[in-house]
ROZAMI-450606 format. One record per residue: residue in three letters; x, y, z of N, C-alpha, C in turn. Coordinates in steps of 0.02 Angstrom, whole numbers, plus 50000, padded with zeros to 5 digits. Layout:
<atoms>
alaXYZXYZXYZ;...
</atoms>
This chain:
<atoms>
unk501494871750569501854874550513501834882250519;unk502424884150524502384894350508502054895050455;unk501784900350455501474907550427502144908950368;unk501864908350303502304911750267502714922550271;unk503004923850288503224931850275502744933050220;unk502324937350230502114943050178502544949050155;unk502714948150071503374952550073503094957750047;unk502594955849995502474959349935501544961549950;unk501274965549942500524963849941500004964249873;unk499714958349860499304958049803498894961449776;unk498824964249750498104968549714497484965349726;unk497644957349711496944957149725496604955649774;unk497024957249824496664956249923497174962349976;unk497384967749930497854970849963497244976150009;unk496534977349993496304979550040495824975750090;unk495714966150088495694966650130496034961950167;unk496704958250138497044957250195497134962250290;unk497134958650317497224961750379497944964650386;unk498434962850370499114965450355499114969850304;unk498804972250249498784976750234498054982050210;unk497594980850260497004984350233496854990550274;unk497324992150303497384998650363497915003850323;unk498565002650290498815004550259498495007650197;unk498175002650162498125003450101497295009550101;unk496805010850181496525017150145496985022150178;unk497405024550203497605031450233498635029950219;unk498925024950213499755023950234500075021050153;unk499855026550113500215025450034501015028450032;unk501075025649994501735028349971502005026149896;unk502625030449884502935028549813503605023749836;unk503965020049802504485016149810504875020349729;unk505265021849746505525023949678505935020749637;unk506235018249594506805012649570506795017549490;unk507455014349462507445013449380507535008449362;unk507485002249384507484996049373507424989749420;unk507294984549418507134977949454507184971849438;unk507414967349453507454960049432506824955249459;unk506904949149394506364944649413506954939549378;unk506674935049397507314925649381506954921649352;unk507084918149308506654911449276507084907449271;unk506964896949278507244893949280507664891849226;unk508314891749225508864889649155508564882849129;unk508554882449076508364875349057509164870749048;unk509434876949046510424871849022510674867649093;unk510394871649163510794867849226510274869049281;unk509484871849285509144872749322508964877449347;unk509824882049353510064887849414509534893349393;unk509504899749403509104903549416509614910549377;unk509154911149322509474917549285509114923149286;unk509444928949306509004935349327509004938649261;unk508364941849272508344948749203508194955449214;unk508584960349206508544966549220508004970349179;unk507324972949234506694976949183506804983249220;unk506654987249154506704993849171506084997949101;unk506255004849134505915009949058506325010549018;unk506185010748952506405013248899506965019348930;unk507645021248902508065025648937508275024349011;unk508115019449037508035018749112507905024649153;unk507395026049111507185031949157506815028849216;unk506875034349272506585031949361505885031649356;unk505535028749407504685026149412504705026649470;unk504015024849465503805023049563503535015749571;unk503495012549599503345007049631502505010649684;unk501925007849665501155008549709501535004449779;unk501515006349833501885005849899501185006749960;unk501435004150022501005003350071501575003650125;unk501405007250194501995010450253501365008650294;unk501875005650347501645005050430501995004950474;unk501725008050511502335008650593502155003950626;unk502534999950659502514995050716502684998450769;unk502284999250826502425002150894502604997950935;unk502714992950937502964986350951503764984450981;unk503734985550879504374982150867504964990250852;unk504534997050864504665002650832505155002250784;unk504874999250704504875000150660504195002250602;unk504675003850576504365005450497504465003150450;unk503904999850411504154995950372503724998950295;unk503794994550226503304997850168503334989950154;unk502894991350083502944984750049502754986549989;unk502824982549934502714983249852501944981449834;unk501514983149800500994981849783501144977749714;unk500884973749680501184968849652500354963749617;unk500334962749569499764960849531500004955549464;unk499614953449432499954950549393500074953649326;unk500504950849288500984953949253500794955849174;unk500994961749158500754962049079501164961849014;unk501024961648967501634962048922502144967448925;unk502674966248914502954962248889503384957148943;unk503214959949007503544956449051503324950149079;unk502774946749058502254941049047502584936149020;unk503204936548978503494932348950504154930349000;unk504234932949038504614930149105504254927549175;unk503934930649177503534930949264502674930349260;unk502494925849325501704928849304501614935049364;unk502034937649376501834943149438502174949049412;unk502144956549424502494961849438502324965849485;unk502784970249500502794977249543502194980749505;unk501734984749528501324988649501501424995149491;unk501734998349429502165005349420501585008949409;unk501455014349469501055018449441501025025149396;unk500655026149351500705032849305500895039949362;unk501295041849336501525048849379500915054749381;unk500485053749338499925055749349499415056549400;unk499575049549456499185049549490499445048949565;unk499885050049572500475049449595500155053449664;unk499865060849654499585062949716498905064049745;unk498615056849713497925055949714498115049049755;unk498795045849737498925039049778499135041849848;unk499465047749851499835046549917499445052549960;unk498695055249938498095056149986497895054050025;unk498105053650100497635049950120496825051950144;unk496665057850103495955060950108495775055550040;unk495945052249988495915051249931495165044749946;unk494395045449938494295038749971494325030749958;unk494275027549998494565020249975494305017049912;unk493435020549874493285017349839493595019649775;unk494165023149760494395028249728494875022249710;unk495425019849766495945017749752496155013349700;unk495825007049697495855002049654495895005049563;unk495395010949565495235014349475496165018649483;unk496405020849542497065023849534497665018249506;unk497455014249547497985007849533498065005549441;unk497375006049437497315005149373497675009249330;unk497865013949328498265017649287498905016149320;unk499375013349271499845009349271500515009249214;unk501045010549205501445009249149501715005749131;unk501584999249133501974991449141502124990549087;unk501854992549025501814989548959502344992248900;unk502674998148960502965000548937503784998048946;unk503784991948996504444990949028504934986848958;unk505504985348976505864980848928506294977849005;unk506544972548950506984969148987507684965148957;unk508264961948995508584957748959509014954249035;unk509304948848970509574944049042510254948249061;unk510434948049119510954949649151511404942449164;unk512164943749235512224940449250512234936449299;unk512184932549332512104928149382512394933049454;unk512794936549433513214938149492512694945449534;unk512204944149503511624947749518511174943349587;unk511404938449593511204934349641512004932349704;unk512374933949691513174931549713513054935249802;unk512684942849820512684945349871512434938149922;unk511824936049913511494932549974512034925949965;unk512294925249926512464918149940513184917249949;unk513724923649944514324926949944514544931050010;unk513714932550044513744936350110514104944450089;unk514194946050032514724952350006514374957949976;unk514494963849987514334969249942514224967149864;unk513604970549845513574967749754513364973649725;unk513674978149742513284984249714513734987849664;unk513614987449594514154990049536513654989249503;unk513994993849433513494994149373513584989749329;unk514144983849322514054977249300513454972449298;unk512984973549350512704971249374511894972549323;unk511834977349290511164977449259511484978849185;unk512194975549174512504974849081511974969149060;unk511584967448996511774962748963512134958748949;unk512064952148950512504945948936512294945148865;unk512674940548826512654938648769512334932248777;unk511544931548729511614923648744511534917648686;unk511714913848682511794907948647511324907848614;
</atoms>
């Protein structure tokens, strides 16, 4: 049986997985976004309805991030640091992206910063601050359409029943 893809890395083994515990003391980074989707199952037909979370104003964040070069494959790749989830977004998902406070922002991407440091950085966090609402499906239409999906339709509110 394959090895699942590691997409995302956990908080709570992100230093010592072997895929990411080389990264995570010296190869930080920010991922920046103003928003992100997570899906929960429809109870009306099964399918998979996305919900657009963001900040208050949709103002921009960072995403706690991890970068490695493959000399290999010469790429570069990052990944999301990702823990489980707090209110209010707890009521959709048990996982999130881990948004870190801009505060600490250049204490994360130190890599003099030392490792026993990191985890109390992580901890400062703005999750609680996110909102969310359902969007529409066509938020999923790219992978399964093979087509460009990129418009601002795409993070409207739907009306729902």
């Amino acid at each position: 049986m394959p090895k699942a893809a590691m997409f995302n890395a956990r908080i709570e083994t992100v230093d010592t997985t072997p895929a990411f515990r080389d990264a995570f003391k010296s190869k930080r980074c920010l991922v920046p976004a103003d928003g992100y989707y997570e899906w929960t199952k429809s109870p009306a037909d099964g399918g998979k309805d996305p919900w657009h979370i963001f900040q208050p104003g949709h103002a921009p964040f960072s995403f706690a991030g991890l970068w490695a070069y493959n000399s290999n494959l010469d790429i570069t790749s990052c990944t999301i640091i990702i823990g489980p989830s707090a209110a209010p977004v707890n009521q959709i998902h048990d996982r999130q992206p881990l948004i870190l406070d801009p505060a600490y922002y250049d204490a994360w991407l130190d890599p003099k910063t030392p490792a026993g440091d990191l985890r109390d950085i992580l901890s400062h966090h703005i999750d609680g601050q996110l909102q969310f609402y359902r969007v529409g499906r066509d938020v999923n239409a790219a992978a399964i359409d093979k087509r460009p999906n990129d418009h601002a339709g795409l993070i409207e509110p739907i009306k729902l029943l």
